[in-house]
N, C-alpha and C positions, 0 to 999 in steps of 0.2 A: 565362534559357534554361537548360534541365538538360542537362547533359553528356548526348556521344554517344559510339556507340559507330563504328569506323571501316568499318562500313555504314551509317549515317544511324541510327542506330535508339537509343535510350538506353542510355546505360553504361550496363553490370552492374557491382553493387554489389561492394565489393573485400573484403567481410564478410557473413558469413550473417545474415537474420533469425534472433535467440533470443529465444524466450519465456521471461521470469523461472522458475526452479524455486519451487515454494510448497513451503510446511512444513506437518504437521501440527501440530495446537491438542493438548498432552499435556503431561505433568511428567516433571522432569528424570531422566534415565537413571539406573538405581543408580549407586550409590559403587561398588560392585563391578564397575560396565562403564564408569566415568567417563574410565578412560584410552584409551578406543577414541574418544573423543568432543573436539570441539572446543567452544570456547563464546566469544559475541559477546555484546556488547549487543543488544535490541532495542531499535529504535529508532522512534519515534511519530511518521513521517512516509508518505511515499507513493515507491512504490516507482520506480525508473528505471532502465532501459537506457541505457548511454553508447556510440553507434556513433564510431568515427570509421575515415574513409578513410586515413588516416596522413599526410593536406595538411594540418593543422593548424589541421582544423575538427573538431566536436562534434553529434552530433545526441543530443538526448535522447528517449526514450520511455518513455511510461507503461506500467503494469501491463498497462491496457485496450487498448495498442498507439496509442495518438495520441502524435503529435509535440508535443510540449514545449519544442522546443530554444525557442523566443520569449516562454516564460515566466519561461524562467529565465535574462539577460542575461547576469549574473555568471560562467557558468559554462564560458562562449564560450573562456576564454584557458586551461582545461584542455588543448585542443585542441593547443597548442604544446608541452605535455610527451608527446603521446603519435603525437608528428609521427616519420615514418617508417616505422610499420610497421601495416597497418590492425589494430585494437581492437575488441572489445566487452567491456564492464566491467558489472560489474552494482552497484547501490548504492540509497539512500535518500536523496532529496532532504528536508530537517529543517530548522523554523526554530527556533533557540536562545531562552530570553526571557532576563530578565537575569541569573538565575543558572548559566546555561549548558542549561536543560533544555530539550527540545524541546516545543512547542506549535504542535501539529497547529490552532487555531484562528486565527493566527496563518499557518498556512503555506496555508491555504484562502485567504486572500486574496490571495495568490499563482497561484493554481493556473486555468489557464483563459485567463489573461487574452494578446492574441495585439497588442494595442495596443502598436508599440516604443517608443510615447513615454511610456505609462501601464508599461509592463516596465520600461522603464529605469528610473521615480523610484521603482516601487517595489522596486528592486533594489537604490536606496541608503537606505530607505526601513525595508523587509523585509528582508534579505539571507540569503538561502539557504545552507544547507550541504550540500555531497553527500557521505555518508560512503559510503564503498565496501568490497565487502566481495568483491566476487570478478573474477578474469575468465575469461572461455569463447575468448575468441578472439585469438591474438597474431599476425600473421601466418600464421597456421593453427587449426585446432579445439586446442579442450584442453578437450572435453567429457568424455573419456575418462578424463583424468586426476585422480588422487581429489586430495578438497579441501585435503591439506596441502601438497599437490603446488603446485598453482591459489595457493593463499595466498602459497606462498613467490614464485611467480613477480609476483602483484601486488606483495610488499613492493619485488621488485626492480628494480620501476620507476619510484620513489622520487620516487608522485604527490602531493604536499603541495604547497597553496595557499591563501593568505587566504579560499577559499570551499570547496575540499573537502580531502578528510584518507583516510587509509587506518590508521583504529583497530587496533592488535591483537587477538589470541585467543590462550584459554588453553587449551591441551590438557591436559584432568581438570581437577579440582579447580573442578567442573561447583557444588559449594554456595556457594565464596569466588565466584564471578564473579556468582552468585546475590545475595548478599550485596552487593556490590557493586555491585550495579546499583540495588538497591535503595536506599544510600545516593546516588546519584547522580541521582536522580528516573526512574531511565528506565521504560520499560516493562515488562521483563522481560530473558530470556535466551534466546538462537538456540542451540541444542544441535545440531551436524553431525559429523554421521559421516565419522573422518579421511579413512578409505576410500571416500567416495561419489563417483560421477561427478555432473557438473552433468548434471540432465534436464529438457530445455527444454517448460515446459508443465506439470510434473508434478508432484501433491501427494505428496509423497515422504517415508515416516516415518524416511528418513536424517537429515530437518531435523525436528527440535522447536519448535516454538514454546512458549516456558511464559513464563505473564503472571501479575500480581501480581493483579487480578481477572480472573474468566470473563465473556471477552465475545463477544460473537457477530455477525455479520456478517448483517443479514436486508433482506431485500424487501422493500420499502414496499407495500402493494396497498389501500391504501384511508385512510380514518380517520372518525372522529366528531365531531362538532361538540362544541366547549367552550362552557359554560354562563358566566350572569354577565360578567363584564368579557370572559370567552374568547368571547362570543356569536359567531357566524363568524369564529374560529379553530378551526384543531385542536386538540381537547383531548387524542387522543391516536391516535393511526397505528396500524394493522393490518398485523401482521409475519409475514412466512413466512419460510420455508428452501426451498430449491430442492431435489428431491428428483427419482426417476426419474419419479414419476409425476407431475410437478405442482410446483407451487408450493404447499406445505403451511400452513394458516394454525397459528401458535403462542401469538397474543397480541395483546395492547391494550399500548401504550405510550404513555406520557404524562407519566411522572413525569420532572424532569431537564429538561424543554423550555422553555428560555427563551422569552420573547415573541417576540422577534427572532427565532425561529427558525420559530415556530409562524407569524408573518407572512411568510416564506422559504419556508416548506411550504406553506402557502396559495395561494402565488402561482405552486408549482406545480401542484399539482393543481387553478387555474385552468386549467392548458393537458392536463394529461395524466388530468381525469377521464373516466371511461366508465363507460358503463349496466351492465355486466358482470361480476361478480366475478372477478379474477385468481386465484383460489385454490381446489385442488382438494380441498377438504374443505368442511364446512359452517361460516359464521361465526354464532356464535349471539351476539351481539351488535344492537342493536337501531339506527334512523339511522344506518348506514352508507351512507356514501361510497366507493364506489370508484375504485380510479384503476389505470390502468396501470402495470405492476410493471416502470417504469424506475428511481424511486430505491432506492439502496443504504444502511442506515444501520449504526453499530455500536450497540450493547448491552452494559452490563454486567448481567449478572440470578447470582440462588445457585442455580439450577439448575433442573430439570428436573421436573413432577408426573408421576402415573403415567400420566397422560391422552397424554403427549407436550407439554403447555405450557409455557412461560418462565416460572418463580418469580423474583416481584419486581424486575419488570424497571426499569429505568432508562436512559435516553437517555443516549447520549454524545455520538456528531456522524454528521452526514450523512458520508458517503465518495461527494467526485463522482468519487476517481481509478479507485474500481470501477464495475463494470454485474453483472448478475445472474448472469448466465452466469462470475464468479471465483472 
């Protein structure tokens, strides 16, 4: 039964809903503006809100605002270090492989699953990491407050656990953390502006995102049938971008797609095809399939023709933590 409130009517939550702040996709700051700037790892997992009421429980949530706390068992006993005072923490849920690097393939089979007895084995199984990297909410808002401000308050609640960690940042010296990350297999580097407030919701060029390839976040809206041994599989997906007017078509991809994945894809756009093209432009491609423009994938491609299309695109992984609209 969920708590009430001393009218009959449900508690009010002892924390605000926040939407993650997102970063923009660009290269790292000058050397001559690097000391205005903070700098993180990026890290190759799926993003998470940590609410908790300050009882000595945990809720988690996605990017896309679903609850997670049931996917992720492990992360339950964070709850008793942040008992006291209500919280919201912002972080990245990451699975490690064996040399400590993150593998987002790996953390998908994690991700979704709401079974506590299939969460539990795969939590000794898989075992998650939540690195955290900010918080919005102590006992009160601290969205106001700029990020070196926020940083120092998370260090000083000295949340370290067999399952999450609170990494440090280096303020400048924006190439060595570059450099760094690079030897350490990550993704890239988070560049934040010391001075920015948290803004919940909002793609903010106070955050950087700079990655070791350009890759892109697009709309599934269709695909084509693979030839030969691919005979009804996808041989390759129809990608857009989300735009004011439309879902913009940009490309054929195919290159990159495991079989396993191409039988994964198949078995959705058994449920989610339609007679209709999702996409506001023309696809001049031939046997299309359409489908409804619910999955999310990423991309790495070299860039852009003058047409507006994906040069030499390659599949990376589906994103089920996104939806269209991120």
């Amino acid at each position: 039964m969920a708590p009430t409130s001393g009218r009959g009517g449900p508690a009010a939550r002892p924390y605000p809903v926040i939407r993650p702040m997102l970063a923009v996709i660009g290269a790292l700051p000058p050397e001559s503006e690097e000391a205005a700037w903070g700098f993180e790892a990026k890290w190759d997992g799926a993003r998470c809100v940590v609410n908790s009421a300050g009882d000595g429980t945990v809720q988690l949530v996605t990017r896309a605002g679903n609850d997670a706390t049931a996917a992720y068992p492990e992360l339950g006993p964070l709850g008793a270090q942040l008992r006291g005072r209500p919280t919201v923490l912002d972080g990245e849920v990451v699975v490690l492989d064996a040399a400590g690097r993150p593998d987002f393939g790996l953390l998908q089979r994690r991700m979704g699953v709401v079974n506590p007895r299939r969460s539990a084995r795969l939590a000794m199984e898989i075992p998650v990491q939540l690195v955290l990297f900010d918080v919005m909410y102590l006992g009160g808002p601290l969205l106001e407050a700029p990020y070196h401000e926020r940083r120092a308050v998370l260090s000083g609640l000295g949340l370290a656990g067999p399952n999450w960690s609170v990494p440090g940042y280096v303020a400048g010296h924006g190439r060595q953390a570059w450099e760094a990350a690079g030897r350490g297999g990550l993704e890239g580097v988070m560049a934040k502006r010391l001075t920015s407030p948290y803004l919940p919701g909002v793609r903010s060029d106070d955050w950087v995102k700079t990655k070791y390839l350009e890759t892109l976040d697009i709309v599934i809206g269709g695909w084509t049938e693979g030839r030969g041994a691919l005979r009804g599989l996808p041989g390759s997906v129809l990608a857009g971008v989300v735009e004011p007017a439309g879902l913009r078509f940009v490309g054929a991809v195919g290159s990159g797609l495991s079989d396993q994945e191409r039988r994964e894809l198949a078995g959705y756009f058994g449920v989610i095809g339609t007679d209709r093209s999702p996409f506001s432009n023309p696809v001049d491609l031939a046997g299309v399939h359409w489908a409804e423009p619910r999955l999310v994938a990423e991309i790495a491609f070299t860039g852009w023709t003058a047409t507006g299309r994906i040069r030499h695109p390659v599949w990376h992984r589906l994103r089920p933590d996104l939806t269209r609209l991120d």
